[in-house]
N, CA and C atoms as an extended XYZ file, in Angstrom:
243
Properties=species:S:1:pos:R:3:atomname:S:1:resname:S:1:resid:I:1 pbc="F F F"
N       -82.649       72.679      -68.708 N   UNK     1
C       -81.654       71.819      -68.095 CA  UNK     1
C       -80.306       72.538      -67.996 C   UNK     1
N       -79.500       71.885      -66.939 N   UNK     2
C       -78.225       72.864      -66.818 CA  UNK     2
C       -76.855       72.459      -68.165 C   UNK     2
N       -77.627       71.102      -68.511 N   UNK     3
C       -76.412       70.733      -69.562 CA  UNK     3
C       -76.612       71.729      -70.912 C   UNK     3
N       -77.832       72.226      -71.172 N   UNK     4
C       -78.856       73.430      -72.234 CA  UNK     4
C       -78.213       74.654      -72.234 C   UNK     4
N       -78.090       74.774      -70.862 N   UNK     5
C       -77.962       75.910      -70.365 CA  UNK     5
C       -76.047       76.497      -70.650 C   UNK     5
N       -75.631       75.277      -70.502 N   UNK     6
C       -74.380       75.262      -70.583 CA  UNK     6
C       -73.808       75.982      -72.248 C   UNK     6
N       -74.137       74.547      -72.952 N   UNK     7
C       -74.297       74.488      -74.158 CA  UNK     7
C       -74.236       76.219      -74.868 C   UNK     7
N       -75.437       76.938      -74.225 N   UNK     8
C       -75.796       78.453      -74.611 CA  UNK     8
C       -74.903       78.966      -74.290 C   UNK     8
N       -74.588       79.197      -73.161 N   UNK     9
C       -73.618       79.745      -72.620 CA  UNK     9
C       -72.079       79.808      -73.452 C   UNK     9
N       -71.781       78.678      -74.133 N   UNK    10
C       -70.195       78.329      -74.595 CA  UNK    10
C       -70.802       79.376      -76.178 C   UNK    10
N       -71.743       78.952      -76.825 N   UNK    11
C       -72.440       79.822      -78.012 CA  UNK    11
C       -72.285       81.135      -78.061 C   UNK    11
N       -72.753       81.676      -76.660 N   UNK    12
C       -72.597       83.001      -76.257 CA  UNK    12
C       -71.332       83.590      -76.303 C   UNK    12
N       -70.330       83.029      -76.061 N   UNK    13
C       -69.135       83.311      -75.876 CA  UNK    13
C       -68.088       83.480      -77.151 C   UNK    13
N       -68.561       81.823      -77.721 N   UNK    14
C       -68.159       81.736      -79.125 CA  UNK    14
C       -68.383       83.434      -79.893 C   UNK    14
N       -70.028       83.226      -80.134 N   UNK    15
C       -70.034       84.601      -80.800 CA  UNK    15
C       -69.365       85.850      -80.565 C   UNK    15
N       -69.263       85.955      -79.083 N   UNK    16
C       -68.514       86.866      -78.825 CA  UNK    16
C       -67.355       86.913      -79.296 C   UNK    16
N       -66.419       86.150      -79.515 N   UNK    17
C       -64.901       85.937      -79.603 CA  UNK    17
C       -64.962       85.924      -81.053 C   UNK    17
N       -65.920       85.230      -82.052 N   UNK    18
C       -65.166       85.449      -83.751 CA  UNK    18
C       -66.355       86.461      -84.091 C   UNK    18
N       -67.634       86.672      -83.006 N   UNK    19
C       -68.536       88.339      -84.273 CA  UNK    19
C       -68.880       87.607      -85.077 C   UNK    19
N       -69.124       88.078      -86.620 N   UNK    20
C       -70.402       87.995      -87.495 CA  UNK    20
C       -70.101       86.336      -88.512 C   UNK    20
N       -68.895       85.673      -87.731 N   UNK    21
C       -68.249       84.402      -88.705 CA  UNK    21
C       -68.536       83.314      -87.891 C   UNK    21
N       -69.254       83.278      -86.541 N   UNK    22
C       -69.703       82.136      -85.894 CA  UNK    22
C       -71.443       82.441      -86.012 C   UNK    22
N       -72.257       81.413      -86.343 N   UNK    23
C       -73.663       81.205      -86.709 CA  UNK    23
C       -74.179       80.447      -85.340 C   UNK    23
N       -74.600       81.193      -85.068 N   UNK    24
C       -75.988       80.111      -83.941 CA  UNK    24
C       -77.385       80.207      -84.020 C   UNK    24
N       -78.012       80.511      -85.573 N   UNK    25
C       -78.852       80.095      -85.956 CA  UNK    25
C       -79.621       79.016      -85.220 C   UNK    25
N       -80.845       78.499      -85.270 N   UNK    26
C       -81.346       77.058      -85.031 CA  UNK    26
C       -81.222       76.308      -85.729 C   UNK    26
N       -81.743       76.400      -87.430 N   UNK    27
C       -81.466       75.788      -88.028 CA  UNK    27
C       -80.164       75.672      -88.936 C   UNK    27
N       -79.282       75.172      -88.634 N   UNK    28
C       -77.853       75.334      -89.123 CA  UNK    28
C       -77.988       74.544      -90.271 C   UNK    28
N       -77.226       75.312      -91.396 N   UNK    29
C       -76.699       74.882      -92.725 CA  UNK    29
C       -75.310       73.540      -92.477 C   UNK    29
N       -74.929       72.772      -93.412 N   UNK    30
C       -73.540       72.407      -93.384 CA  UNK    30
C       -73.115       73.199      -93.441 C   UNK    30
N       -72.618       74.068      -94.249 N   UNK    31
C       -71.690       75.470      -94.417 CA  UNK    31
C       -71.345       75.651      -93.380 C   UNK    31
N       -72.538       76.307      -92.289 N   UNK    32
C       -72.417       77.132      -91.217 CA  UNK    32
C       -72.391       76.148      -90.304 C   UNK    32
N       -72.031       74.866      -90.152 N   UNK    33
C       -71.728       73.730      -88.873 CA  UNK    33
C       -70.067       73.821      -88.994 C   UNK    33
N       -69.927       73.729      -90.974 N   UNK    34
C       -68.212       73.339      -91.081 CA  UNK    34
C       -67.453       74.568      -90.783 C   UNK    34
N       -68.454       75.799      -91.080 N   UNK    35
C       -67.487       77.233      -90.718 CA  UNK    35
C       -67.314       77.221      -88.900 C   UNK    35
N       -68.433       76.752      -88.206 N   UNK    36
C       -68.158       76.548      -86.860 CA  UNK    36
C       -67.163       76.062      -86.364 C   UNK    36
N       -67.007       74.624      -86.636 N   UNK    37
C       -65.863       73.711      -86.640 CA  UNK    37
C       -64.589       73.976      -87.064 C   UNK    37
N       -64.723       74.871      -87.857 N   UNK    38
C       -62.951       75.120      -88.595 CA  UNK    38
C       -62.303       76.148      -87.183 C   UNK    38
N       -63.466       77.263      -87.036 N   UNK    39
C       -63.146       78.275      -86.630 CA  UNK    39
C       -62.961       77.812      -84.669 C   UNK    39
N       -63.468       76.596      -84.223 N   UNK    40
C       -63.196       75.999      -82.796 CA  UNK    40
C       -62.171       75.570      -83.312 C   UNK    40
N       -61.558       74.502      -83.991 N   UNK    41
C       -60.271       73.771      -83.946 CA  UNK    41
C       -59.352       74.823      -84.314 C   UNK    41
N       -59.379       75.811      -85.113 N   UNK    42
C       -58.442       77.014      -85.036 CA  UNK    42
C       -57.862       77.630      -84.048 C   UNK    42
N       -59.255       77.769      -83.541 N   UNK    43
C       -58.915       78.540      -81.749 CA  UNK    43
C       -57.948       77.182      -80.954 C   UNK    43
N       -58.598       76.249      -80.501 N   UNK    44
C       -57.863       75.319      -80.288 CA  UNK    44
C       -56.020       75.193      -80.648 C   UNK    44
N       -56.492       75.344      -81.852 N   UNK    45
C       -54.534       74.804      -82.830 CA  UNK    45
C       -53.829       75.934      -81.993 C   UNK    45
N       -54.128       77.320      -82.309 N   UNK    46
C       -53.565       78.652      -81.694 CA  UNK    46
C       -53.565       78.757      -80.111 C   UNK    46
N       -53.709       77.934      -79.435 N   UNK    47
C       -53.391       77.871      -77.891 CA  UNK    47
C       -52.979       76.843      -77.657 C   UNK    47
N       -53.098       75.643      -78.298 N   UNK    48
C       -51.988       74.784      -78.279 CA  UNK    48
C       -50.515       75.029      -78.812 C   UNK    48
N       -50.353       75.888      -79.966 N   UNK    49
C       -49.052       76.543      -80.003 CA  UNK    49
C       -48.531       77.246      -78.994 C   UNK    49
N       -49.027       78.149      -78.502 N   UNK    50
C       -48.786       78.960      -77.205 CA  UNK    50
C       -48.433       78.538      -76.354 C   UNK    50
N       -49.379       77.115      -75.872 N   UNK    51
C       -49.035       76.493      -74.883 CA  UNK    51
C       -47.909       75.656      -74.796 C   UNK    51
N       -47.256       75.124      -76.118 N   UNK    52
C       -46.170       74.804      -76.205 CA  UNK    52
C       -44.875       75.842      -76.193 C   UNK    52
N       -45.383       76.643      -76.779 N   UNK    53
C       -43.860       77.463      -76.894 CA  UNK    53
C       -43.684       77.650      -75.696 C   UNK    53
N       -45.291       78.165      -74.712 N   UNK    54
C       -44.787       78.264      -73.368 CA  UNK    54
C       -43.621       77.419      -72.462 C   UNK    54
N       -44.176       76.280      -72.318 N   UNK    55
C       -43.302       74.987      -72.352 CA  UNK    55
C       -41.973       74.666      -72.385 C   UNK    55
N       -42.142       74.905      -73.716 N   UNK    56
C       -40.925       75.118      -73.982 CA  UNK    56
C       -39.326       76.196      -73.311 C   UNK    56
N       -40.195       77.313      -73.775 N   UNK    57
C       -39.443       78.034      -72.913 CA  UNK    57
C       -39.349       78.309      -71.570 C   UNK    57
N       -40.460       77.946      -70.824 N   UNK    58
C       -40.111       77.366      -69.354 CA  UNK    58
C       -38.947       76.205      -69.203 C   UNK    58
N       -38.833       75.752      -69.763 N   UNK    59
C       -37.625       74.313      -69.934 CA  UNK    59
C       -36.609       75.079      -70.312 C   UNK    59
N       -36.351       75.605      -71.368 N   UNK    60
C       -34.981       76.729      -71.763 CA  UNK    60
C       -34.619       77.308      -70.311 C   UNK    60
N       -35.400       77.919      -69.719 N   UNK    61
C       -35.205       78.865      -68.972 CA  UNK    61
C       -34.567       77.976      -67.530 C   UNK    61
N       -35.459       76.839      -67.500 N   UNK    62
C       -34.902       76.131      -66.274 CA  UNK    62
C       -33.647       75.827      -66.044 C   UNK    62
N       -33.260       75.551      -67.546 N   UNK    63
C       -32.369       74.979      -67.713 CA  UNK    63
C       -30.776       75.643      -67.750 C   UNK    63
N       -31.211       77.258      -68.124 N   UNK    64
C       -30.408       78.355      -67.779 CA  UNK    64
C       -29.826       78.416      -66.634 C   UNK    64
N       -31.255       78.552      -65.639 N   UNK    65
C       -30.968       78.810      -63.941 CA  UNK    65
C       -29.922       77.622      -63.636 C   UNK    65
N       -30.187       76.354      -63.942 N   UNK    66
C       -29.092       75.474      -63.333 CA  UNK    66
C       -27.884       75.318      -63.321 C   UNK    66
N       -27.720       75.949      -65.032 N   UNK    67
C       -26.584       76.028      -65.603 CA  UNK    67
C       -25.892       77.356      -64.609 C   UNK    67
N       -26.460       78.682      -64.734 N   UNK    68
C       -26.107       80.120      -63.901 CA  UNK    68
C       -25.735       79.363      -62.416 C   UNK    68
N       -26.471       78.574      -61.842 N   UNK    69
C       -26.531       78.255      -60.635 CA  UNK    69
C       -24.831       77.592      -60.274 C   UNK    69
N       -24.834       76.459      -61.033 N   UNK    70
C       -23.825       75.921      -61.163 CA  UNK    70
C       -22.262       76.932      -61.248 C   UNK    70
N       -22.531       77.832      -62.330 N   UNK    71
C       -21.226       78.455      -62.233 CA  UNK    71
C       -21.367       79.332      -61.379 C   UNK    71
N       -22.256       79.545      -60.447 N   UNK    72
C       -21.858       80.738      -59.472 CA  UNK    72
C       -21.266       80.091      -58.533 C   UNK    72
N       -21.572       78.541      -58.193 N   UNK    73
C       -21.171       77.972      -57.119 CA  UNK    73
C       -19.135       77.730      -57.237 C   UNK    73
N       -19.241       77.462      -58.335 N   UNK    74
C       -17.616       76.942      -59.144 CA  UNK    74
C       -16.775       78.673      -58.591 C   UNK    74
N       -17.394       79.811      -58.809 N   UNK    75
C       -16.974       81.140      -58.792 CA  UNK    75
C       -16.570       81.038      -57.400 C   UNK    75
N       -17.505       81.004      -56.643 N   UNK    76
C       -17.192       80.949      -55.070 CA  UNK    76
C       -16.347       80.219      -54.526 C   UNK    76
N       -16.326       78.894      -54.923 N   UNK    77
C       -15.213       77.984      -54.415 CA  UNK    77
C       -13.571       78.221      -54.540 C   UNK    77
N       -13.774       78.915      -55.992 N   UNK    78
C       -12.176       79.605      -56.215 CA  UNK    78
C       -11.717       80.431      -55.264 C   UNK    78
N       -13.423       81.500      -54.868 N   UNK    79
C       -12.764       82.308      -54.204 CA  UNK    79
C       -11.959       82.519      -52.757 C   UNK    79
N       -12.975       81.309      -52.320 N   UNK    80
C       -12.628       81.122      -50.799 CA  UNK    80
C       -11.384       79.850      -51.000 C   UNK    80
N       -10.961       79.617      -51.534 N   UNK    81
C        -9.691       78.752      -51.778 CA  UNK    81
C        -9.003       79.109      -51.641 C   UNK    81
């Protein structure tokens, strides 16, 4: 099935990305379900930081330009006065 198929696929990847600390065994231990789980919501937590700071500093930055924007306009008006 393609939902199976999927499933493998995200496994595949997983392993790839943490190596010998993600298990895709068949028969999974608790251990090795809760070491799974720690190590997805980790990944998770660490790009949700990112994605905020991103954010964030997209907003800083916007907020620069308007400000820069603003006094260039104030600069000009003196000048041609």
């Amino acid at each position: 099935m393609a939902v199976k198929f999927s499933e493998n696929e995200l496994n595949y990847a997983r392993k790839k990305f943490y190596g010998n600390l993600y298990v895709t065994d068949v028969p999974l231990s608790f251990f090795d379900k809760l070491i799974n789980k720690l190590l997805i919501y980790f990944f998770l937590f660490k790009y949700s930081l990112v994605n905020l700071k991103r954010k964030i500093l997209r907003n800083v930055q916007s907020v620069k330009k308007k400000y820069i924007v603003f006094k260039t306009n104030q600069k000009l008006k003196k000048f041609f006065n």
